[in-house]
N, C-alpha and C positions, 0 to 999 in steps of 0.2 A: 504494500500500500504506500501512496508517494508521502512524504512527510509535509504534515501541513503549515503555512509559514504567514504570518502575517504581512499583506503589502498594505499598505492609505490609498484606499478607494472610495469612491463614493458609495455608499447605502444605495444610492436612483442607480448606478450602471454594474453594483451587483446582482439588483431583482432584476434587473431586467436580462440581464445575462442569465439568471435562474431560470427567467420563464422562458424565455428563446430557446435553451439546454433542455429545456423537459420537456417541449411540446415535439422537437426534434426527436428523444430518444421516445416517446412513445409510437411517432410515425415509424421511425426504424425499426422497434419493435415488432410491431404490425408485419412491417414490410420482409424484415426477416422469417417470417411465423408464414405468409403468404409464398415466401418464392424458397423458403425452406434455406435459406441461406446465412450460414455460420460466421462469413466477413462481417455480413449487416451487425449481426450478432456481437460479435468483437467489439465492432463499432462503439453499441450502444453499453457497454462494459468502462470501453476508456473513456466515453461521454461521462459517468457515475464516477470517475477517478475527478472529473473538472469540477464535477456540482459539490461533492467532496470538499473542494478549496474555497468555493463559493460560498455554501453553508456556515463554514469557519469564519470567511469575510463576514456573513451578515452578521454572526453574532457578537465579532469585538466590534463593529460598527454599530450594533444597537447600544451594548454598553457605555464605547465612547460618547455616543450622541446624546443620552440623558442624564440633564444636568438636576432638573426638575421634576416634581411628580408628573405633571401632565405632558411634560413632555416623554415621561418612564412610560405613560400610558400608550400613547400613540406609539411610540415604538415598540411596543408588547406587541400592538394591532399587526407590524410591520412584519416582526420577526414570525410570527404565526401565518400571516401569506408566506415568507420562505417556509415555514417548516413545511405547508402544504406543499409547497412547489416540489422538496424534496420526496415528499412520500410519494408524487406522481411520478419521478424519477427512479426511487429505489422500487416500486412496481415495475415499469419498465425492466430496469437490470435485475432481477428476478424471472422474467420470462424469458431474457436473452439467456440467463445460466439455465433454466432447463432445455431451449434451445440444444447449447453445447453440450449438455446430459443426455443427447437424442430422445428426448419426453418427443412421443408422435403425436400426432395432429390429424383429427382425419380428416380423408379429402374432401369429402361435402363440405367441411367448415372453409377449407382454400380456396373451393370451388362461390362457396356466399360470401366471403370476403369482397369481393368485388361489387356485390348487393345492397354495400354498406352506405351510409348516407351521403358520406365520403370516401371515394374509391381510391384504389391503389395498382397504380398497373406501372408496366415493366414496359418498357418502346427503345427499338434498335434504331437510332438515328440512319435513313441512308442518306447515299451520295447526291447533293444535288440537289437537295431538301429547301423549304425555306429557312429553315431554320442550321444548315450545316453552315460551319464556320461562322453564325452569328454570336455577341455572347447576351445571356439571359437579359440582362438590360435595356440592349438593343432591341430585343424579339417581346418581354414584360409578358412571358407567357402567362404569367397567373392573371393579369389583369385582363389580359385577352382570352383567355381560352378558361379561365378558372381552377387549372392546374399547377399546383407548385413543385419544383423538381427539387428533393428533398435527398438525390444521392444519381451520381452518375458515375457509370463505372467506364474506364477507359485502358482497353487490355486486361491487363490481369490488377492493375491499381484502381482505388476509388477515391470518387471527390464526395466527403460529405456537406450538406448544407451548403452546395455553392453558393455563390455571391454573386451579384451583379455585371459582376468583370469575367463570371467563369464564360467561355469560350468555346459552345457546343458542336463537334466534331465528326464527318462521317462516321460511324461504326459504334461511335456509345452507344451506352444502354443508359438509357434514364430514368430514374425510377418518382414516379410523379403522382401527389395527390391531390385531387378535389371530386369537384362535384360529377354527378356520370353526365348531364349536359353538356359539359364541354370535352366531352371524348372526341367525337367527328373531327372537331376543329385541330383539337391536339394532336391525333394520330396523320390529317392533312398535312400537318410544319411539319412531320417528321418523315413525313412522306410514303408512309406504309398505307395498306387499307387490312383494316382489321376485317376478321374473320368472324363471320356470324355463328352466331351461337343457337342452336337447335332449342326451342321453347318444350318446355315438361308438359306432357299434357295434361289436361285438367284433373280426369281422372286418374290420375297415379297415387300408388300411397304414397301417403304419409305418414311414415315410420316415426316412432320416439325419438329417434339422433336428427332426423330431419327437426320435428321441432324442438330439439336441443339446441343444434346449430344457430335455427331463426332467431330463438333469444338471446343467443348470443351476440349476433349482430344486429339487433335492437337493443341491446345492453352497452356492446361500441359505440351505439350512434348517441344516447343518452348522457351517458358518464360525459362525452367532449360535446354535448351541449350542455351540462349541468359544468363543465370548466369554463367556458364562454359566459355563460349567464353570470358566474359567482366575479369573475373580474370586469365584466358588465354592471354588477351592484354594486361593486367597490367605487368603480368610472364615474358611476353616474349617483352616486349616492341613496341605492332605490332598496327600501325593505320589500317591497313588493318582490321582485327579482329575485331577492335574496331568499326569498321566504319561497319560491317556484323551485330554488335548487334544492334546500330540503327536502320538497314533496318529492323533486326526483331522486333523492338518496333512499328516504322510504321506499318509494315506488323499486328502487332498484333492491332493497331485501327482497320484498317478495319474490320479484324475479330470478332472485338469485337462488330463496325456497323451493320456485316451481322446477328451474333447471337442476336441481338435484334430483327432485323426483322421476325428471326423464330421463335422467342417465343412467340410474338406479335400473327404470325400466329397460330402456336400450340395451345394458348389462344382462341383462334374461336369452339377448336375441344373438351377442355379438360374439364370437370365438375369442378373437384377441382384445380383451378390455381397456389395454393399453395404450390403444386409440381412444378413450375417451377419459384418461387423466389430462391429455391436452385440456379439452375443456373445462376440467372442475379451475387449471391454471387462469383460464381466458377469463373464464367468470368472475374470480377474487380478482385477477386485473382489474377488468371493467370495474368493479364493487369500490376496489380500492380507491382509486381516479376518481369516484361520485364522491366517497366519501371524505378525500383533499377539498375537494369543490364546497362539501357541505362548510368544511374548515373554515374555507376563505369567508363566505359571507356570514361565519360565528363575530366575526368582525363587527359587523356591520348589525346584525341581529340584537349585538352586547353595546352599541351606541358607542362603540370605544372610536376615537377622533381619526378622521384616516388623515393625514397631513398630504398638503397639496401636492410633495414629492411624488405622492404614488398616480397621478394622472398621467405626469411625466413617465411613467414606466410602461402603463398602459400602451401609451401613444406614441413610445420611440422603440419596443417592443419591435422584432420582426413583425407581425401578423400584430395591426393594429385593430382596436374597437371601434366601431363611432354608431352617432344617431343621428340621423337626418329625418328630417320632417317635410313631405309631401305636400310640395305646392298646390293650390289648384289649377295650375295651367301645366301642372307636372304630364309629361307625357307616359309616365306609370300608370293616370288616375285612370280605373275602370279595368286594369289589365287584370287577371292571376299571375301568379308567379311563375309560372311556365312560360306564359306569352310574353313577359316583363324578362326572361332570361336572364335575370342579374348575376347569375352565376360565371353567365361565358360571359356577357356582354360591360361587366366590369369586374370579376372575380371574386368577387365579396358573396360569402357566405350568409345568409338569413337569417340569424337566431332567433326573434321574435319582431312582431307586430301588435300594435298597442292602437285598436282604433274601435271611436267610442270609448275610452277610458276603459279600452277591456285588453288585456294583453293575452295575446295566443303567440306560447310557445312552441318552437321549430312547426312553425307554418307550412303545410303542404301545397304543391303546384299549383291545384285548383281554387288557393285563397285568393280574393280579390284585393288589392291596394286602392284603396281609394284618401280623396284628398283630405288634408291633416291627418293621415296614419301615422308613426312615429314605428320608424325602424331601427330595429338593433341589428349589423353587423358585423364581421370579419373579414379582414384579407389585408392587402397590400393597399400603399398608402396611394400609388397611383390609379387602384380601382378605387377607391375612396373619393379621388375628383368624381370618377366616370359616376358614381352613383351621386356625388353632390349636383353636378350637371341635370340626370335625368330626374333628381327630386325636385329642385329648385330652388332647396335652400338646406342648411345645414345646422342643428342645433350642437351646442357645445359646452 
């Protein structure tokens, strides 16, 4: 283990290096557990050595910083968003070690990974592409296509988390997530045409591991919207939010109740069981993650002061928050969120809609936006114009 050492850093650019380090090694995560690959793995191992140094940093920085009781208080508030940030992290490096333990995985759940509310797919750059020889910057795939490229492998080396300046090349493999909307367009820059996939027919069973699986990846899509919401309530100062991610912490026991019971049953049916300790892992994953989440807005639920340093963390964060509010000459008003495509057509992720003073959490395609709705989303700061543009205006 590296020996941990104190440098003078700022408090604002070690969270925010927390939360950038953990949102990363849970996509890798994923992505390892998805293409069954041990580097990813690796990866996400010596990520947990850096949060390691981090955590260390927050805590003489909370120490030094209170001089005062209220200002001891607000920094309690601070140091307990890091400790969240880390339990999301040491989950992560817990599924990369059984990873490297060859804990199996069955293929159904590899197979619905990609089902997930946020997808993760694997794209060989070819020759000649629009996107060969450009680098991420230039091209802003997330902001165009709603995909963020979160590891590219080139030969037998990998790039993780590239940057801006990384320099996309014939023959990489990119490994990139977001919404399944912006697939078509993503796979067009890369130049390939994806391969269709044979639809299940209706009547086929529905085995116990089948709906094992499906909870599982409704338990993926929850826990990283109940992280979104909880530093959404921090953001924006909302008990309401706050008090949405707890109902999804509850919500997420039971779920986690019922998926033992089906695996319990699956076990009846399955010769090798050992396909299905993967998922009892997946499950306390996902559980864990809701339950960091529920952490953050204990914050905010206990009225403890969040000091205006932590907006700044929010918002210079790789993957920033924000809320825009819907003009009425906005060219959203009247659409659903399919036909509004916010996902490719400025890369920001939905997390909720608050219209009529009623907030509906992770909104489905067929909701309507209409004028004065108030939106919560995710992504990059350059889809953040594209979505201030088509609202009309921007609250802050």
């Amino acid at each position: 283990m590296t020996e941990l050492e104190y440098q003078p850093v700022s408090f604002k650019d070690v969270l925010i290096e927390m939360k950038d380090i953990a949102e990363l090694m849970v996509d890798l995560a994923y992505s390892a557990i998805l293409f069954e690959n041990k580097d990813i793995a690796h990866e996400v191992l010596n990520l947990e050595e850096s949060m390691n140094q981090l955590v260390y940093q927050a805590r003489i920085q909370s120490i030094l910083g209170a001089r005062r009781v209220d200002e001891a208080e607000s920094m309690s508030g601070m140091l307990q968003v890091a400790e969240a940030t880390e339990k999301i992290s040491n989950s992560a490096s817990e599924i990369a070690t059984i990873i490297l333990k060859n804990v199996k995985f069955p293929a159904k759940l590899r197979q619905a990974l990609p089902e997930a509310e946020e997808v993760t797919i694997r794209v060989k750059v070819q020759e000649n592409s629009q996107i060969d020889g450009k680098t991420l910057g230039e091209e802003k795939l997330q902001s165009t296509t709603g995909m963020r490229v979160i590891a590219i492998r080139r030969g037998v080396s990998w790039i993780y988390d590239p940057g801006r300046d990384t320099r996309i090349l014939d023959g990489d493999i990119l490994i990139a997530k977001g919404l399944e909307g912006g697939l078509p367009l993503f796979y067009e820059k890369a130049g390939i045409t994806p391969r269709k996939v044979e639809e299940e027919s209706e009547d086929a069973i529905v085995s116990d591991l089948d709906r094992a699986v499906s909870l599982i990846i409704e338990m993926k899509d929850q826990s990283e919207l109940a992280v979104g919401l909880a530093y959404s309530s921090l953001l924006f100062d909302s008990r309401e939010v706050a008090d949405e991610v707890v109902a999804l912490d509850s919500q997420m026991d039971d779920m986690r109740y019922k998926l033992d019971l089906w695996i319990l049953e699956a076990a009846k049916r399955i010769s090798n069981v050992e396909y299905l300790r993967g998922l009892l892992y997946m499950s306390s994953f996902a559980e864990n993650i809701s339950n960091a989440a529920s952490s953050i807005v204990d914050v905010i639920r206990r009225d403890i002061e969040i000091p205006p340093v932590f907006r700044k963390i929010v918002r210079e964060s790789d993957e920033i928050i924000t809320k825009v509010s819907v003009g009425k000459d906005s060219s959203l008003q009247g659409k659903t969120l399919k036909e509004a495509s916010l996902e490719t057509v400025t890369g920001m992720v939905v997390l909720a809609i608050n219209s009529k003073n009623r907030w509906k959490y992770q909104p489905g395609k067929n909701d309507i936006i209409h004028a004065d709705d108030v939106i919560i989303a995710k992504g990059r700061r350059d889809g953040e114009c594209r979505l201030h543009n088509l609202s009309g205006k921007i609250e802050t």
